[in-house]
C-alpha positions as CSV (number, residue, x, y, z in Angstrom):
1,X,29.4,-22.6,-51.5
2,X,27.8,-21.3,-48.1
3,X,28.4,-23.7,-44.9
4,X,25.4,-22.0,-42.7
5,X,21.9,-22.0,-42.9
6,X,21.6,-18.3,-43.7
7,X,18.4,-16.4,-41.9
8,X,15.9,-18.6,-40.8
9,X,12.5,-18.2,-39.3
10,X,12.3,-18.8,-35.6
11,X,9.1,-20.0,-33.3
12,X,7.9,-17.6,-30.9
13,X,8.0,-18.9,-27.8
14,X,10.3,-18.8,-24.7
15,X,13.5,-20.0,-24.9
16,X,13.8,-22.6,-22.7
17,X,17.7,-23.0,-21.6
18,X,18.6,-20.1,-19.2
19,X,21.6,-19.2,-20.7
20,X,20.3,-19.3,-24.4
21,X,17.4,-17.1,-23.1
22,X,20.1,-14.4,-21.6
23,X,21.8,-14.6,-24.9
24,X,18.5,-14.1,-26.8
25,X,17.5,-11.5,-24.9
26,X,20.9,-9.2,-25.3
27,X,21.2,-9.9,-29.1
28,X,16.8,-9.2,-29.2
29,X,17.7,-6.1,-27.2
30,X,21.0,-4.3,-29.0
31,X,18.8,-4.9,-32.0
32,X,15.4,-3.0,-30.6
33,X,18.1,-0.2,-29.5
34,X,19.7,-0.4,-32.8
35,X,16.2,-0.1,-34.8
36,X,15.1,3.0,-32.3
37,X,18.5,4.5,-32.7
38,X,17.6,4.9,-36.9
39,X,14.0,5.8,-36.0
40,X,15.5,8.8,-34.2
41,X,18.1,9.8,-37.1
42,X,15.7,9.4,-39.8
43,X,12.4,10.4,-39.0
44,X,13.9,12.8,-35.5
45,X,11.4,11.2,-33.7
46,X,11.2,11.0,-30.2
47,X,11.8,7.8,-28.4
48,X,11.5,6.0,-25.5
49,X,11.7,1.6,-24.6
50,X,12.2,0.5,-21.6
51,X,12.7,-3.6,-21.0
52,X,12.9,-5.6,-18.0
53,X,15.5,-8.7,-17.6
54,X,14.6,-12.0,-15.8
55,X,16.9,-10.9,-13.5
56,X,15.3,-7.6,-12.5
57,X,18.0,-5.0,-14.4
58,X,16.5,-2.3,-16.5
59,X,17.4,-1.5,-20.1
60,X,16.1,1.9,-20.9
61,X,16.8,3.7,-24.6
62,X,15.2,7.3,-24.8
63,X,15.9,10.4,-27.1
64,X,16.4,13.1,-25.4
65,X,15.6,11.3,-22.6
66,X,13.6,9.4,-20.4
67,X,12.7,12.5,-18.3
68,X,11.6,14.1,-21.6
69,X,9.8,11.3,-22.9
70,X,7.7,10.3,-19.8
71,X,7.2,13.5,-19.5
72,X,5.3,13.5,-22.9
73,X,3.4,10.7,-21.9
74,X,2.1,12.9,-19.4
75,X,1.1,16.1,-21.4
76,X,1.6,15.3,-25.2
77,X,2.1,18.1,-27.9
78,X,-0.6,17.6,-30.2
79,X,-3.5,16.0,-28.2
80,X,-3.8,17.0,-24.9
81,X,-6.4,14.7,-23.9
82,X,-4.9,11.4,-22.9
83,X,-5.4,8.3,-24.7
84,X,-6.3,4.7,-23.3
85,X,-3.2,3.1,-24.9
86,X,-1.2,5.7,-23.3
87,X,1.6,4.2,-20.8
88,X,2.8,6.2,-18.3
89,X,6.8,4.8,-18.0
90,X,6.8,6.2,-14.6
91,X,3.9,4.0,-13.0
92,X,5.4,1.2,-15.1
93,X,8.5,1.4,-13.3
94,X,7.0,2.1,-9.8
95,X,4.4,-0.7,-10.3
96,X,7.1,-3.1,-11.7
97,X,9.4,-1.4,-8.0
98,X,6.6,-2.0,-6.1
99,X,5.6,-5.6,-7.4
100,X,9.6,-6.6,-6.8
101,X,9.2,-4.5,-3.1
102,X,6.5,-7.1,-2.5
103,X,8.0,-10.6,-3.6
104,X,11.4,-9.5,-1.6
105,X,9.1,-8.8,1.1
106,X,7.6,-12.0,1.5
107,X,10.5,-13.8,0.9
108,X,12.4,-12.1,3.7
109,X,9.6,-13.1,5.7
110,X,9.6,-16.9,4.6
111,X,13.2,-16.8,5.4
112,X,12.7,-15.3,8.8
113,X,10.1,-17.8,9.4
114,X,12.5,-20.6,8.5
115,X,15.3,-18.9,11.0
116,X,13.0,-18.9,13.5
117,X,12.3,-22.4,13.3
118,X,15.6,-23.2,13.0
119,X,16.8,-21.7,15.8
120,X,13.7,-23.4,18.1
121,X,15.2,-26.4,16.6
122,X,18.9,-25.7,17.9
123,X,17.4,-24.7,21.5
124,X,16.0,-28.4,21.7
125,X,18.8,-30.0,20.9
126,X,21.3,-27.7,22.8
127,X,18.6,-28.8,25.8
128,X,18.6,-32.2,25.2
129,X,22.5,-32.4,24.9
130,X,22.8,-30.3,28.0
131,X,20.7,-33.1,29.8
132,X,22.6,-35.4,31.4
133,X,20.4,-38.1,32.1
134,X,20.9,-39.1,28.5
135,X,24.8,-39.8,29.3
136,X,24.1,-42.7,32.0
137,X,21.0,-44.2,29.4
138,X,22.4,-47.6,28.4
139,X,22.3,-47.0,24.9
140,X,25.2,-44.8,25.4
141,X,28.5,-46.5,24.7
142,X,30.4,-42.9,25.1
143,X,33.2,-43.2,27.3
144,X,33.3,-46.7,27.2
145,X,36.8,-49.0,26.2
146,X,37.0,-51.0,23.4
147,X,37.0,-54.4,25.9
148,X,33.5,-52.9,27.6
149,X,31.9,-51.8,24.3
150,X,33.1,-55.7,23.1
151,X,31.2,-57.2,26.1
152,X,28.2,-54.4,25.6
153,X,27.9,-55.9,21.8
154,X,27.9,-59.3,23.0
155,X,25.4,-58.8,25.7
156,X,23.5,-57.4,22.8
157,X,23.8,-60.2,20.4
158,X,22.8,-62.7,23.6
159,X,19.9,-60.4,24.1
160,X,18.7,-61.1,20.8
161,X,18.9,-64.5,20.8
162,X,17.0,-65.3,23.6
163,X,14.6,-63.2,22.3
164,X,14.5,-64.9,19.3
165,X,14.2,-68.0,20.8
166,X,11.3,-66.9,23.4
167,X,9.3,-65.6,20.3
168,X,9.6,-69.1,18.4
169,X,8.5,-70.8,21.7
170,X,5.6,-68.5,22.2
171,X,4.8,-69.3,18.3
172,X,4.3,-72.9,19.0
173,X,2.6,-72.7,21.8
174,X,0.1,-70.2,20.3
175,X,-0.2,-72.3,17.6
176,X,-1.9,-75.7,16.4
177,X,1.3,-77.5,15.0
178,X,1.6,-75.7,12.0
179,X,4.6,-73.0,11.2
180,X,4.1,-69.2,10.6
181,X,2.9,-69.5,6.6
182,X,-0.8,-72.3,8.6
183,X,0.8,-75.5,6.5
184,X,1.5,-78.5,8.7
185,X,4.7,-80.2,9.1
């Protein structure tokens, strides 16, 4: 009895889990290689496939070579007039060099933005630390004993219950009788 599923027909479209995708991609492309690899020994052909990965490496198979066979693109044997679905591997390449030249380009210049920024940011601050009026602010409990930092957070809590209190008193005088939500008492 078999326990798998055997060959099965598979949707095409993009795998969607990274790693699957990597996987899929080098069994996809040891197979392509394998299937130009008998094209050449049986019919002594001559080949050429060249693949990109999503990670920007090259995966070239070529018989002779890829010198050879671009190089056939360029001036073929038996028509010497170039065809429209001709693909020149070297203008693929550069285009595909120059089109990866361009993104790393711009992203070195996002990044150098960024720095720039960055370091604008860490000039204002360094400023701002280096400014000593900001030490004597009474905000700043830096420096301070526990006793003193005790009598600052009672002085706080005092503060804020007379301002409390003034509030609710300014509140009823303001008002007509009636509390916050306009029904009487």
């Amino acid at each position: 009895m078999k326990n798998t599923k055997g060959k099965q027909k598979i949707e095409m479209k993009e795998v969607e889990d990274y790693e699957n995708r990597m996987t899929t991609f080098s069994k996809r492309k040891t197979g392509i290689f394998k299937k130009m690899n008998e094209l050449v020994a049986l019919c002594g052909v001559e080949a050429a496939f060249v693949a990109f990965s999503e990670t920007g490496k090259s995966h070239t198979f070529a018989h002779p070579s890829m010198e050879d066979a671009a190089g056939r693109l360029k001036s073929p044997l038996i028509d010497e007039s170039p065809r429209k679905d001709d693909t020149n591997t070297d203008s693929l390449v550069g285009a595909y060099k120059s089109q990866k030249n361009e993104d790393l380009k711009k992203l070195y210049a996002d990044f150098a933005e960024e720095l720039e920024m960055e370091k604008e940011k860490e000039k204002i601050l360094k400023k701002s630390k280096s400014d000593k009026r900001f030490d004597k602010m009474w905000w700043n409990a830096e420096g301070l004993s526990v006793e003193e930092r005790k009598q600052l957070h009672q002085r706080f809590v005092e503060l804020n219950v007379t301002l409390c209190g003034k509030v609710s008193q300014q509140f009823r005088k303001d008002g007509d009788g009636s509390d916050l939500a306009g029904h009487g008492h």
